[in-house]
KOLFI-598196 format. One record per residue: residue in three letters; x, y, z of N, C-alpha, C in turn; residue number from 1. Coordinates in Angstrom, 3 decimals, padded with zeros to 6 digits. Example, Ala and Ser with C-alpha at 12.3 -4.5 7.8 and 13.67 -1.06 7.14 Angstrom:
<rs>
('ALA' (013.190 -005.690 007.800) (012.300 -004.500 007.800) (013.200 -003.300 007.800) 1),
('SER' (012.850 -002.250 007.080) (013.670 -001.060 007.140) (012.900 000.030 007.870) 2),
</rs>
This chain:
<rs>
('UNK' (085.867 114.759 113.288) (084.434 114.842 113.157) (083.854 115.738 114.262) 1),
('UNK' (084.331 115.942 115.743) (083.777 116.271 116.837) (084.103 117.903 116.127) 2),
('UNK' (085.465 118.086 115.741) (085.601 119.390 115.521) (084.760 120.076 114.196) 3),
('UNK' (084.505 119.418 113.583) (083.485 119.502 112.509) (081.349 120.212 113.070) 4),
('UNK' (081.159 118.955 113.786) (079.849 119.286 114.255) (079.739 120.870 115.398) 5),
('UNK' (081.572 120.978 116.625) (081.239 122.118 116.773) (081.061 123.400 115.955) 6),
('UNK' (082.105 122.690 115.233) (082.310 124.493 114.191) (080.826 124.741 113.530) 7),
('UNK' (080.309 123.195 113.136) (078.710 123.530 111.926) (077.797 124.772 113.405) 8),
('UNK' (076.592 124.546 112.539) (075.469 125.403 113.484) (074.164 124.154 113.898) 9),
('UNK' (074.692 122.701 113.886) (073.939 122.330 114.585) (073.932 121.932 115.721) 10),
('UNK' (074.677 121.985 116.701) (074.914 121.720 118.496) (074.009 123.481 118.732) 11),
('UNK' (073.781 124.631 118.000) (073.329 125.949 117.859) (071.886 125.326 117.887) 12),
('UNK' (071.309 124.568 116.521) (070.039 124.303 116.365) (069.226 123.150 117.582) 13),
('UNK' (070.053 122.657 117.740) (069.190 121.655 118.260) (069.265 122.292 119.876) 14),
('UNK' (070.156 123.041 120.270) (069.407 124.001 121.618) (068.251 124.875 121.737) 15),
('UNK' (068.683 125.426 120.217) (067.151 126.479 120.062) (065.999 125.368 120.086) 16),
('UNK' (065.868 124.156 119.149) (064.884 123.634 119.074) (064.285 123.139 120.725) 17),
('UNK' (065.027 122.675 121.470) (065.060 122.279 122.659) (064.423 123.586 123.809) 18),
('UNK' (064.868 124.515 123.763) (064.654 126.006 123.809) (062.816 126.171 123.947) 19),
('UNK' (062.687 126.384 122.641) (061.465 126.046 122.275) (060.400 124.869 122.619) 20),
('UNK' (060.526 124.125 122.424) (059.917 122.863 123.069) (059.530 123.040 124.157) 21),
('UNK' (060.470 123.344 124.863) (060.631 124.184 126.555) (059.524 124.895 126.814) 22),
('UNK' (059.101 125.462 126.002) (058.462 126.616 126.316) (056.455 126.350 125.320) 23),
('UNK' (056.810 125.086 124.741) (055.092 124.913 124.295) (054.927 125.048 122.804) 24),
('UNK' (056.364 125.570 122.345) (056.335 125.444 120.502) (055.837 124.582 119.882) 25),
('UNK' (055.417 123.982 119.055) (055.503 122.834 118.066) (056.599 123.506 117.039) 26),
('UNK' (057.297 122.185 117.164) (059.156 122.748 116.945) (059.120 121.531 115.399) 27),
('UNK' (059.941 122.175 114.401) (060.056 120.918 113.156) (061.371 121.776 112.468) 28),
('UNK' (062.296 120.370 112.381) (063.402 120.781 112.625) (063.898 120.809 110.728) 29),
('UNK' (064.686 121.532 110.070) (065.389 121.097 108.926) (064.316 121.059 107.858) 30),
('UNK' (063.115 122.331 107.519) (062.304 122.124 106.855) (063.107 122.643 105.477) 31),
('UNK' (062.490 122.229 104.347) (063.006 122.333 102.584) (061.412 123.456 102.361) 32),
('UNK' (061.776 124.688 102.049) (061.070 125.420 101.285) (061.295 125.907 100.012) 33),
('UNK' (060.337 126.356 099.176) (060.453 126.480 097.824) (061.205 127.602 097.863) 34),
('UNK' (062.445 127.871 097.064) (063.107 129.284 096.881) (062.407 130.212 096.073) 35),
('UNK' (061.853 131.889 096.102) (061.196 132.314 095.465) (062.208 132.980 094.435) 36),
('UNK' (063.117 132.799 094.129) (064.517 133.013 093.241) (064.570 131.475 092.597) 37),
('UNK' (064.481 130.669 092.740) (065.239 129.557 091.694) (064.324 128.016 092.683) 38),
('UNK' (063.490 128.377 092.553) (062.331 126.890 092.726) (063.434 125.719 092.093) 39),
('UNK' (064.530 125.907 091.605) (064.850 124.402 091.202) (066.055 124.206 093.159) 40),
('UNK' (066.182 125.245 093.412) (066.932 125.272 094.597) (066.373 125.622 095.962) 41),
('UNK' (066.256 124.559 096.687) (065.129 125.086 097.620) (066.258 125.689 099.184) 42),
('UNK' (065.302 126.206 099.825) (066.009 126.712 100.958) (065.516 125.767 102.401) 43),
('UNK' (066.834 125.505 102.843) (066.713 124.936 103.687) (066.416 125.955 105.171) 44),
('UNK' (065.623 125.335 106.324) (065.109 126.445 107.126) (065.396 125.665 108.546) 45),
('UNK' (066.369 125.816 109.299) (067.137 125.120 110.625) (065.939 124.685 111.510) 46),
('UNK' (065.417 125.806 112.174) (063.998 125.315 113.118) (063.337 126.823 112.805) 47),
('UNK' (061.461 125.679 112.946) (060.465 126.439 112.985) (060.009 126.056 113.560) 48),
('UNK' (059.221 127.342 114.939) (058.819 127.292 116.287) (057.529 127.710 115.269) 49),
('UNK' (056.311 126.831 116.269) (055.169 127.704 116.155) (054.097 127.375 117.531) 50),
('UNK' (053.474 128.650 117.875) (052.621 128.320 119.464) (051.347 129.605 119.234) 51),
('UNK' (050.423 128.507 119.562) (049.373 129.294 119.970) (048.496 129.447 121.203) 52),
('UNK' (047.715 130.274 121.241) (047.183 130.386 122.815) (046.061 130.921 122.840) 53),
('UNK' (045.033 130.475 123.420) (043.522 130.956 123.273) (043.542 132.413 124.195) 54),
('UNK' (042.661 133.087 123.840) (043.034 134.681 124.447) (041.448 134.862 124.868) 55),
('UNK' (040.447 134.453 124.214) (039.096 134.725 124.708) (038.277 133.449 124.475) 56),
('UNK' (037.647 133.007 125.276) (037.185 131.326 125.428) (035.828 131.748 124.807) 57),
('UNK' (035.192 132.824 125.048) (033.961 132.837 124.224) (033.923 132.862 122.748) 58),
('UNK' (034.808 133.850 122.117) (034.605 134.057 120.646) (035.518 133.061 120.520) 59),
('UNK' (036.256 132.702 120.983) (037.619 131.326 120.524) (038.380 132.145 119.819) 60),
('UNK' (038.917 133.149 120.364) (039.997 134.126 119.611) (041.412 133.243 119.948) 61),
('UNK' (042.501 133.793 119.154) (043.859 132.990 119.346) (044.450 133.919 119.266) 62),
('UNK' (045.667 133.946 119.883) (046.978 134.236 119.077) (048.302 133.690 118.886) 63),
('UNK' (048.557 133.504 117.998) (049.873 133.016 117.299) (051.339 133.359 117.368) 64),
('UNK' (052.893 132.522 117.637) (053.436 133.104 117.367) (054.791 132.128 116.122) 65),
('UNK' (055.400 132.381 115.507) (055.735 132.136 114.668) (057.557 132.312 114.886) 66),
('UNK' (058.342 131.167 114.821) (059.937 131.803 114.936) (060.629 130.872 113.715) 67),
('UNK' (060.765 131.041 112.959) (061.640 130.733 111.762) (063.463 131.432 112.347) 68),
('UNK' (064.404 130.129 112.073) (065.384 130.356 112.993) (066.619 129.065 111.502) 69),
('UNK' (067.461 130.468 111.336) (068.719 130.093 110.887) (069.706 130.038 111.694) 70),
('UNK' (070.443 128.672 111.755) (071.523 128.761 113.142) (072.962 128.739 112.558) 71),
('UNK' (073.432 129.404 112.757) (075.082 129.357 112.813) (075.869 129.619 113.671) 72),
('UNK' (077.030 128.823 113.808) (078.286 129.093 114.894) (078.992 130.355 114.678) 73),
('UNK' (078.751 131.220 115.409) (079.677 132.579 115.459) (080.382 132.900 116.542) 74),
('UNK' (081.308 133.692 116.160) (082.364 134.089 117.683) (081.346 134.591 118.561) 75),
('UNK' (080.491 136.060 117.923) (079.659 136.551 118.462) (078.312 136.631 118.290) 76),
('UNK' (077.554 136.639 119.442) (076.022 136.131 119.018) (075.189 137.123 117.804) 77),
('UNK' (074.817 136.901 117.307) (073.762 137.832 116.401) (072.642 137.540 116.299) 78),
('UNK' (071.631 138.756 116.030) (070.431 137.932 115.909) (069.386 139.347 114.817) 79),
('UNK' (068.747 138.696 113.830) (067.688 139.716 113.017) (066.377 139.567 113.426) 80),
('UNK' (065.313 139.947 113.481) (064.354 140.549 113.503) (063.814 140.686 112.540) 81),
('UNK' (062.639 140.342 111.562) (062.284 140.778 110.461) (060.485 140.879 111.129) 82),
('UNK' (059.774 141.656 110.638) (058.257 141.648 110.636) (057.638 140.658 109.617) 83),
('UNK' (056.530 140.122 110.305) (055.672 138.911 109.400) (055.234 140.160 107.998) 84),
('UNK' (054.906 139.278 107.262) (054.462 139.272 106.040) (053.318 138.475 105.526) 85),
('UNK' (052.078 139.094 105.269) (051.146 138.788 105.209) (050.497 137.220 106.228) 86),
('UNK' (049.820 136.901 106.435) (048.779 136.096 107.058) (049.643 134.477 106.813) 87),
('UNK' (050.119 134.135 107.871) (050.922 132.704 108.136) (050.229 132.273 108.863) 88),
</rs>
């Protein structure tokens, strides 16, 4: 079993989530989203970081940041980058 949980990617997730937390995220771990390919199969989503921060106290401006995070055990680290897509 021990060799099982290292090989999975969650001893991976639950650092990032921890990671995050660290740092002021509101962290939610193992979310189920609708697949936009096959709604009968949903996609599972490891951790989603989200943090915001007031930037101007008069107008009450914010800004946001957003980390959607697939974890897996690899020899070597990897990591993608994608740009947001419309208004989250």
């Amino acid at each position: 079993m021990a060799a099982a949980i290292e090989s999975s990617g969650y001893l991976v997730e639950a650092r990032v989530a921890r990671v995050l937390t660290d740092r002021g995220f509101f962290v939610q771990r193992n979310i189920f989203c609708t697949n936009p390919n096959d709604a009968t199969r949903p996609i599972e989503v490891d951790v989603v970081g989200r943090r915001g921060e007031l930037v101007n106290e008069e107008n009450k401006s914010m800004v946001t940041a957003s980390i959607v995070t697939e974890c897996k055990n690899n020899d070597q680290p990897v990591a993608f980058f994608c740009p947001a897509t419309g208004n989250h």
